[in-house]
N, C-alpha and C positions, 0 to 999 in steps of 0.2 A: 600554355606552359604545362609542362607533364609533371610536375612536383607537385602541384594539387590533386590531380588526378590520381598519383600515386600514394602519396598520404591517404586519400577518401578508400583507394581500395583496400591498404593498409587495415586503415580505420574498421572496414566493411568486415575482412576477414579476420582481423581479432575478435568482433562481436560474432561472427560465426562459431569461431572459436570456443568464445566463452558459453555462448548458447548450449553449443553442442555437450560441453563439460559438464561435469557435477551434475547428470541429472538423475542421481539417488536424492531417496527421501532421507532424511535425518534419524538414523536409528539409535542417536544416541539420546533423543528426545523423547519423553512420556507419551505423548497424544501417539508417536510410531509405534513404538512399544504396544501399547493397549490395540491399536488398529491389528498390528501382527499376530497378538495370540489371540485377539477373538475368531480370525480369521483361518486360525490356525487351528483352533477349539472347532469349527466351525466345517472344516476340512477332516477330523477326525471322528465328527458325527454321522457324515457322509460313508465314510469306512466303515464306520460301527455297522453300521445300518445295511452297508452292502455285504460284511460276511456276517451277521447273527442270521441262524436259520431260526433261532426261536424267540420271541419279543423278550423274554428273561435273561437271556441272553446277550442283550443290548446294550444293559448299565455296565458289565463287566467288562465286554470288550472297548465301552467307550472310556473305559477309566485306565485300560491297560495301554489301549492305543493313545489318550488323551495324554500319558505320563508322556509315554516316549517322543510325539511329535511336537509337546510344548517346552519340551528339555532341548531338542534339537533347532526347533525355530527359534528360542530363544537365544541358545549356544551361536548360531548363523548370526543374529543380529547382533549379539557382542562382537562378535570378529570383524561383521561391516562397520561397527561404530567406532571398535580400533584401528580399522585403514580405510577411516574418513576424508584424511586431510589425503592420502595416498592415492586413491581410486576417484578422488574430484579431480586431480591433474592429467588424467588420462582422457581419450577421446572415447567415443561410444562405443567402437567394436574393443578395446581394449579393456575399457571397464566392464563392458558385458562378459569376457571370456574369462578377466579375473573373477568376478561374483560369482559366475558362475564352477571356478575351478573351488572359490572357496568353499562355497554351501557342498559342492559334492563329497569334499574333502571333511566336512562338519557331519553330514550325510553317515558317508563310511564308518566314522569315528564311533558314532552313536548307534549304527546300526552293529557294529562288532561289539562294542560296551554294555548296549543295553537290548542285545535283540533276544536276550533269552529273557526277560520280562511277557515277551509275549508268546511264549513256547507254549504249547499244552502240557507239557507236563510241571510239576512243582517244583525241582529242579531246574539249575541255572543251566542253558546247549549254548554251545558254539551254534549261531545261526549257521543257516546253508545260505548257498551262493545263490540260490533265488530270492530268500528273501531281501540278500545286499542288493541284487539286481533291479528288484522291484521298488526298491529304496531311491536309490541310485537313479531310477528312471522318473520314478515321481516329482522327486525334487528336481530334476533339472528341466523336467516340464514346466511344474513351477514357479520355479524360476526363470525362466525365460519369459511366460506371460508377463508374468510381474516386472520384468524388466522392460517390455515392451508398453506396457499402461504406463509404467515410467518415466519413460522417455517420451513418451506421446503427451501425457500432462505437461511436461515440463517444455515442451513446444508451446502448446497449448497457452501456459503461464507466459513464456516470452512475448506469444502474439498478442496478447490481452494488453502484456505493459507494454510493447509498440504503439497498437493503437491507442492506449491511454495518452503516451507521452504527444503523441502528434495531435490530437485534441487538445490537450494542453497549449499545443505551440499555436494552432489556429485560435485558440481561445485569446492565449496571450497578444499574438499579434493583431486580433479586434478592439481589443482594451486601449494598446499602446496609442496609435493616431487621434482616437477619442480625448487620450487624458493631454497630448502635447495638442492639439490644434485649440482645445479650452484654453489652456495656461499661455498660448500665444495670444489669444484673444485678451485676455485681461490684460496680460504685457502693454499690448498695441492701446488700449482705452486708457492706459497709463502715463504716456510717455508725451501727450500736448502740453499737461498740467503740472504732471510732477514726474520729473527724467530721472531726480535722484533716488527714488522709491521703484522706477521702471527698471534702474540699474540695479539695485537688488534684487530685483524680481527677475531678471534674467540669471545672476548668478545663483539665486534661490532654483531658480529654473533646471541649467545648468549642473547642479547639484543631483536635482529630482532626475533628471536623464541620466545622468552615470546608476544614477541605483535602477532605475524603472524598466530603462531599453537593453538593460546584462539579458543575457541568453541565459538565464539557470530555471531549472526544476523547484529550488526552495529559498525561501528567504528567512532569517532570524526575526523574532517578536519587535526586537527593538530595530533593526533595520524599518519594517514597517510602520511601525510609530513613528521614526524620525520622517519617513515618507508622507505620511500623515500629516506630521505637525509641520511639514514646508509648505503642504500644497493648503494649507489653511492657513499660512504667512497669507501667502498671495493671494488667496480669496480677501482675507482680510486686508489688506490693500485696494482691493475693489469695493469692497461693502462696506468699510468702516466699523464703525458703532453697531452695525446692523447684524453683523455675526459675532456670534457671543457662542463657547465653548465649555460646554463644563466633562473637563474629567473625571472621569469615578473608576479609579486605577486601584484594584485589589495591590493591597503591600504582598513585595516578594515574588513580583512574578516570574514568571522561568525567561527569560528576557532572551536565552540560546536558544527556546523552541523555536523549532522550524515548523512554517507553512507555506502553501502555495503564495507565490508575489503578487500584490497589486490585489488584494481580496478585501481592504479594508479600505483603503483609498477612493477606489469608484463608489462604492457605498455612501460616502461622506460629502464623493461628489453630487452623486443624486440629491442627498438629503438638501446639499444649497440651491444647487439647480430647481428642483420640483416642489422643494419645501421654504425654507428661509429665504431666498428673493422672490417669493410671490406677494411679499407681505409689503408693506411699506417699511413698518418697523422694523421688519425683521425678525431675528426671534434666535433661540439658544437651544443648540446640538447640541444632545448630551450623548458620549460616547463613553459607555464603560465595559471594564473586562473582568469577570470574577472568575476566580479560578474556587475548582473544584475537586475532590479526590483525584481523580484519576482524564481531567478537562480543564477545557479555558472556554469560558463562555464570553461571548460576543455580545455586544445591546447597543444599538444606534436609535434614537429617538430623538424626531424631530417637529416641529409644527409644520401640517400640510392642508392644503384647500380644502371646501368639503368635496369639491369634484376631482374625478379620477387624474393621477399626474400622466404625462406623457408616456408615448412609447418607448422613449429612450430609455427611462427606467426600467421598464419590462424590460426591455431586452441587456441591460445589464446587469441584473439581478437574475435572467437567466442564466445568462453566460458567469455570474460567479456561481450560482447553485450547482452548475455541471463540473465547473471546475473541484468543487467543495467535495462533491457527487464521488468524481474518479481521484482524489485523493484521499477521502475516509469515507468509504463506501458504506461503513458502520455506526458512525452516527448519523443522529439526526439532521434533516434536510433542513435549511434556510427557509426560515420560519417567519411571516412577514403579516404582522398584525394592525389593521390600518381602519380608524375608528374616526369620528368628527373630532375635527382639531389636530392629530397627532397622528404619527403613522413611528411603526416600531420593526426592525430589521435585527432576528436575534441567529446567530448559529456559533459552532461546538467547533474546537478543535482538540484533539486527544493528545496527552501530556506523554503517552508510551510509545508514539510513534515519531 
């Protein structure tokens, strides 16, 4: 059928599209700001330095050329940060030929307004046409680098978030057959003895797959939790008396943060697996979440053997660490504290992301 085909190449060259777009830095932002006039500062030293013939001579000329080319870099960044929303909707050769007409034209302006600042005499000249020219030629040097490191980061930026996102998907797609081929398993050990407990457990089931097996990138706090509190319905259906849960839920918590899906749930599943049915009696999960200035702290503690649990473990507590990894590269890692008696699975999700 060619209407999928067509849609995907659609699909393909809209993300081209947008790749390609908007790949200016943000100059109406602080951190650009301060980046451009150090840079800028930093470019005017280099000039100093290449016409003083005498070292005393250095401080002066880097204060007169410092005036002029941090009034003009700055002037450039205002004008970029006024046709912000203008020069994202353009394609690369388009936005390169307007930045670049702008800054020349910023160029010009300053080099006619203020070029008799750097005149030798004390007296304000009309610059000469070499000095515009060398203006003129500077900055659209300049300019042009910069627009090229630009546009090469922001490649750069899109291939980092490809391959993150497709890790994600092979991530998720490990998770998913693990957490349904369990939850069938208890189903099946349910349904000789008690069909009416089996039937919930399928629709509890049923429930857990519409949330679990969605294709998306992020899930809401409470979406997770309700995820949580199903698949420990049905544990609980298996284990009876033997699983015991206690919540330690900080009041008020952001219940719209979003985090990666299914990051809490295999956690909770290991703790029963590896910890509470090794026991006879059993024993009590304690899952709690404290929120923090500017985080949400994570704590699953459970009773475990004193010998090491299974590889399964490991390898699902890898595969959420990396997940955790390439969604908040800036906190701390999945943190996993495992002593006689108890084992402790603590990690951070950030409230500003």
């Amino acid at each position: 059928m060619p209407f999928p085909s067509a849609s995907r190449w659609l699909a393909m060259k809209r993300s081209k599209r947008l790749q390609d777009a908007g790949f200016l830095p943000n100059f109406c932002a602080n951190p650009t700001v301060f980046l451009t006039v150090l840079l800028a500062e930093l470019f005017a030293l280099v000039l100093a330095l290449s016409e003083a013939d005498r070292l005393g001579d250095i401080w002066n000329r880097l204060a007169l050329i410092s005036l002029f080319v941090q009034w003009m870099v700055l002037g450039a960044a205002a004008v970029l940060c006024l046709c912000r929303r203008w020069l994202d909707r353009l394609r690369p050769v388009a936005t390169t030929m307007a930045v670049l007409g702008l800054t020349q034209l910023v160029t010009l302006s300053f080099s006619l307004v203020g070029g008799g600042l750097l005149a030798p005499s004390s007296e304000w000249a009309i610059p000469s046409l070499t000095f515009i020219v060398r203006n003129l030629a500077i900055s659209g040097i300049i300019t042009l680098i910069a627009l090229r490191y630009f546009y090469i980061h922001r490649q750069w930026q899109w291939q980092i978030k490809a391959e993150s996102h497709a890790r994600l998907r092979a991530l998720q797609a490990r998770i998913h057959p693990h957490f349904l081929f369990n939850t069938l398993n208890t189903i099946a050990s349910l349904i000789p003895d008690q069909p009416e407990q089996a039937e919930q457990a399928v629709l509890d089931l049923a429930d857990l797959l519409r949330s679990a097996l969605t294709s998306r990138n992020s899930i809401s706090l409470a979406d997770e939790l309700e995820l949580t509190r199903r698949y420990l319905a049905i544990e609980r259906l298996r284990m009876g008396d033997r699983l015991r849960v206690d919540w330690r839920l900080a009041e008020n918590l952001p219940l719209d943060t979003l985090l990666p899906p299914l990051v809490l749930q295999p956690l909770v599943e290991n703790a029963i697996r590896h910890g509470l049915q090794q026991f006879p009696e059993g024993g009590t999960l304690t899952l709690g979440i404290d929120r923090r200035s500017d985080r949400l702290c994570f704590t699953l503690i459970n009773p475990c053997p004193l010998i090491d649990g299974e590889s399964g473990q490991r390898i699902a507590q890898d595969n959420i660490r990396q997940r955790l990894g390439l969604a908040y590269p800036r906190m701390p890692p999945l943190k996993i504290v495992e002593s006689a008696g108890y084992y402790q699975v603590t990690f951070m999700i950030p409230l500003r992301e």
